[in-house]
DRENPA-3360 file (N, C-alpha, C; in nm, 2 decimals, always signed):
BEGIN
1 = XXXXXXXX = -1.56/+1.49/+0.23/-1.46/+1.43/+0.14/-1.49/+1.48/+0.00 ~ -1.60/+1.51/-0.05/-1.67/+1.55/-0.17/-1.58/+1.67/-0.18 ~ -1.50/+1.71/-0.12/-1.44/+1.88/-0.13/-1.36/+1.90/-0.19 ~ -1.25/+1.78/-0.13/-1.13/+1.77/-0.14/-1.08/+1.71/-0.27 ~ -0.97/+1.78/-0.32/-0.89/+1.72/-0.41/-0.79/+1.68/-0.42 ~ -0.85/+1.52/-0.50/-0.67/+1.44/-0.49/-0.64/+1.45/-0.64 ~ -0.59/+1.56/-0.71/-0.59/+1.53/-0.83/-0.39/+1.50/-0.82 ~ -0.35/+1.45/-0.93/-0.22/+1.36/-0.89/-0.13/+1.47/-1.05;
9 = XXXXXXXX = -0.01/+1.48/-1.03/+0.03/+1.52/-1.16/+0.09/+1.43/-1.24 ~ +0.09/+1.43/-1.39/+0.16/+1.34/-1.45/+0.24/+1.31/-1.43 ~ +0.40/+1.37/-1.39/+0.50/+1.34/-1.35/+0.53/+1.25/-1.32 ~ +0.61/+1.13/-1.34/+0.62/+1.01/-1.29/+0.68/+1.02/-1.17 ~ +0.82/+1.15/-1.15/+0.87/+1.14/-1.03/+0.75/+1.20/-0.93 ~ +0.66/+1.25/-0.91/+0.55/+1.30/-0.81/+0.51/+1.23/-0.79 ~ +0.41/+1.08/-0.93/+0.42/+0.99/-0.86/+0.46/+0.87/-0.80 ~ +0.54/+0.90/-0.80/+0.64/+0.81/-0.72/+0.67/+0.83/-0.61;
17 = XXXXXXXX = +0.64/+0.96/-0.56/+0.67/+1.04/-0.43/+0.51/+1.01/-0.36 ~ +0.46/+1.03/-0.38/+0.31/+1.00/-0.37/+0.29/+0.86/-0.35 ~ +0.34/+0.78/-0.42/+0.29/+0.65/-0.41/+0.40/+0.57/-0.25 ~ +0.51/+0.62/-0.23/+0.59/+0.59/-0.09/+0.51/+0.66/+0.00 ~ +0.47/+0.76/-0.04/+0.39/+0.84/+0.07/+0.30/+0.78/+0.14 ~ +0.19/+0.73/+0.08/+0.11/+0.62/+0.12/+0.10/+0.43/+0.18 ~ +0.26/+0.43/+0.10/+0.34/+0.31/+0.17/+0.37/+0.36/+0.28 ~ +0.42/+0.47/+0.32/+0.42/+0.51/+0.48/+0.29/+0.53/+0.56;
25 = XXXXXXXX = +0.22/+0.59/+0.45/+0.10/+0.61/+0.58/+0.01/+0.47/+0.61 ~ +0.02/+0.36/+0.53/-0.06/+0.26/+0.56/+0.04/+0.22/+0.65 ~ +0.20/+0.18/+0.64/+0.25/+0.15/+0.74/+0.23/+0.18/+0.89 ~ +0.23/+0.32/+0.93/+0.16/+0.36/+1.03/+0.02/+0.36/+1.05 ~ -0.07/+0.38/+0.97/-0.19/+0.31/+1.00/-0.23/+0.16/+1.10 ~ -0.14/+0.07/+0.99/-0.12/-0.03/+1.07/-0.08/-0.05/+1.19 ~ +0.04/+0.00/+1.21/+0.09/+0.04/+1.35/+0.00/+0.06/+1.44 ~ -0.07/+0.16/+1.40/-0.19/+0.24/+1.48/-0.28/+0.11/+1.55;
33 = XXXXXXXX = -0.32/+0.00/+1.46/-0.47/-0.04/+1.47/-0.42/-0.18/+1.54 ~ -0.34/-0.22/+1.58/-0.29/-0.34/+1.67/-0.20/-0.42/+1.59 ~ -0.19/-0.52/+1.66/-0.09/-0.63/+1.54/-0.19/-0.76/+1.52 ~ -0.32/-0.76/+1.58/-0.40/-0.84/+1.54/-0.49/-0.80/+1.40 ~ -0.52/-0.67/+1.40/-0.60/-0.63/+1.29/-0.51/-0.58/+1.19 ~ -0.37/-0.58/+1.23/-0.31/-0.57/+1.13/-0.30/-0.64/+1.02 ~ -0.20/-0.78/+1.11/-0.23/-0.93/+1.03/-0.34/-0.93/+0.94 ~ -0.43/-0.90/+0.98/-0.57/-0.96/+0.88/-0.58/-0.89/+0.75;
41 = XXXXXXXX = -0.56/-0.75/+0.81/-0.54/-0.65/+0.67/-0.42/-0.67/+0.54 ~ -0.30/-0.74/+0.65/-0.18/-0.78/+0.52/-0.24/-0.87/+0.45 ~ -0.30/-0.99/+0.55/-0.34/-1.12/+0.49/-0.46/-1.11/+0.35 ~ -0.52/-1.00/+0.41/-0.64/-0.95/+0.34/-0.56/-0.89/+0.21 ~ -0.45/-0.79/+0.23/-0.39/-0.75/+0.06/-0.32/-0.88/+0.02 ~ -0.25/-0.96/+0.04/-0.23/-1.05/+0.01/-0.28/-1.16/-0.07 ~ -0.44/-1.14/-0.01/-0.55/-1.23/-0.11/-0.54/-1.16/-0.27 ~ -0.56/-1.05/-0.23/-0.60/-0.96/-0.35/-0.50/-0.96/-0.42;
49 = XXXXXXXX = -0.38/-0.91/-0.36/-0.23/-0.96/-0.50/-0.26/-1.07/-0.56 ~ -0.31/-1.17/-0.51/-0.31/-1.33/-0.55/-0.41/-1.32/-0.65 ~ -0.53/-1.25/-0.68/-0.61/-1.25/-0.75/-0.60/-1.15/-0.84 ~ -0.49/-1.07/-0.89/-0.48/-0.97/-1.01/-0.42/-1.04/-1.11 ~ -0.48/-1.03/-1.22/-0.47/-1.13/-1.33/-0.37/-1.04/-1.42 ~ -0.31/-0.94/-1.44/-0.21/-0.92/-1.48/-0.06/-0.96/-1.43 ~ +0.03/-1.03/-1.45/+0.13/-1.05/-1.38/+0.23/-0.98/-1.36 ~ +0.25/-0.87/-1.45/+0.34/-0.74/-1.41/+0.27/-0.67/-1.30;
57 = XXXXXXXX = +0.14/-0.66/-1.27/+0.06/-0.56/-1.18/+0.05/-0.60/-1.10 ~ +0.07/-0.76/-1.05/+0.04/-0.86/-0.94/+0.19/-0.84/-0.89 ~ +0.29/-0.85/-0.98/+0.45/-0.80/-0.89/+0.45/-0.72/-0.83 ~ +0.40/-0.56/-0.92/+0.43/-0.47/-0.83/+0.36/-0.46/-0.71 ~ +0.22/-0.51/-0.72/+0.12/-0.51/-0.58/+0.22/-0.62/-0.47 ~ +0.26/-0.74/-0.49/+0.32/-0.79/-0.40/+0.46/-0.74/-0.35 ~ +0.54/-0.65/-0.44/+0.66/-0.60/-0.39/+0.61/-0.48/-0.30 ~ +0.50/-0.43/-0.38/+0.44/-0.30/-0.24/+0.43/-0.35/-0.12;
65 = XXXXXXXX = +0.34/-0.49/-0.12/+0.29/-0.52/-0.01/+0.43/-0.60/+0.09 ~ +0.53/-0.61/+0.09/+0.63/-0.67/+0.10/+0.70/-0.57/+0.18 ~ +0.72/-0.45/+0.07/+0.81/-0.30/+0.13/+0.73/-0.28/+0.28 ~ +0.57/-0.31/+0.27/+0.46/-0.25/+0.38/+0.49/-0.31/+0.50 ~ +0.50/-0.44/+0.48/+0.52/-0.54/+0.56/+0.69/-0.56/+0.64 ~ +0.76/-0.50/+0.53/+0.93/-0.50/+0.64/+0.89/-0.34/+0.72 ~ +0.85/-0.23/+0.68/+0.82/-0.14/+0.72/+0.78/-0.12/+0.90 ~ +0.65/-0.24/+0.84/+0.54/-0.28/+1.01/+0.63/-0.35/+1.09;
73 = XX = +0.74/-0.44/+1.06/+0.81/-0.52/+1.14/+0.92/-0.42/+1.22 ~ +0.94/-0.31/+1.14/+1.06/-0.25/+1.25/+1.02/-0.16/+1.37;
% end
């Protein structure tokens, strides 16, 4: 892992492409790992939206976690 680079570009549209990107791959991740250790893991981001003390930063983490979550259900 030491090798590799995730360097990201400024571009907001890249990141934005990048940041769906990874809404997909956790989606399938989860998929991957059951629906029992799934659960735990939403329930698990869930905690942590609950505890970000910015409240613009706590929206966007709960609307992420939300998009993740209708994602896993289809």
């Amino acid at each position: 892992m030491s090798n590799v680079d995730f360097t990201t570009s400024a571009d907001p549209q890249a990141l934005a492409t990048e940041v769906a990107c990874l809404k997909a791959t956790l989606t399938l991740i989860l998929k991957a790992i059951g629906q029992a250790d799934a659960g735990k893991v939403i329930i698990n981001l869930e905690r942590l939206a609950a505890q970000v003390d910015d409240p613009a930063q706590a929206e966007i983490f709960k609307n992420s976690i939300q998009q993740i979550k209708h994602a896993y259900r289809q």
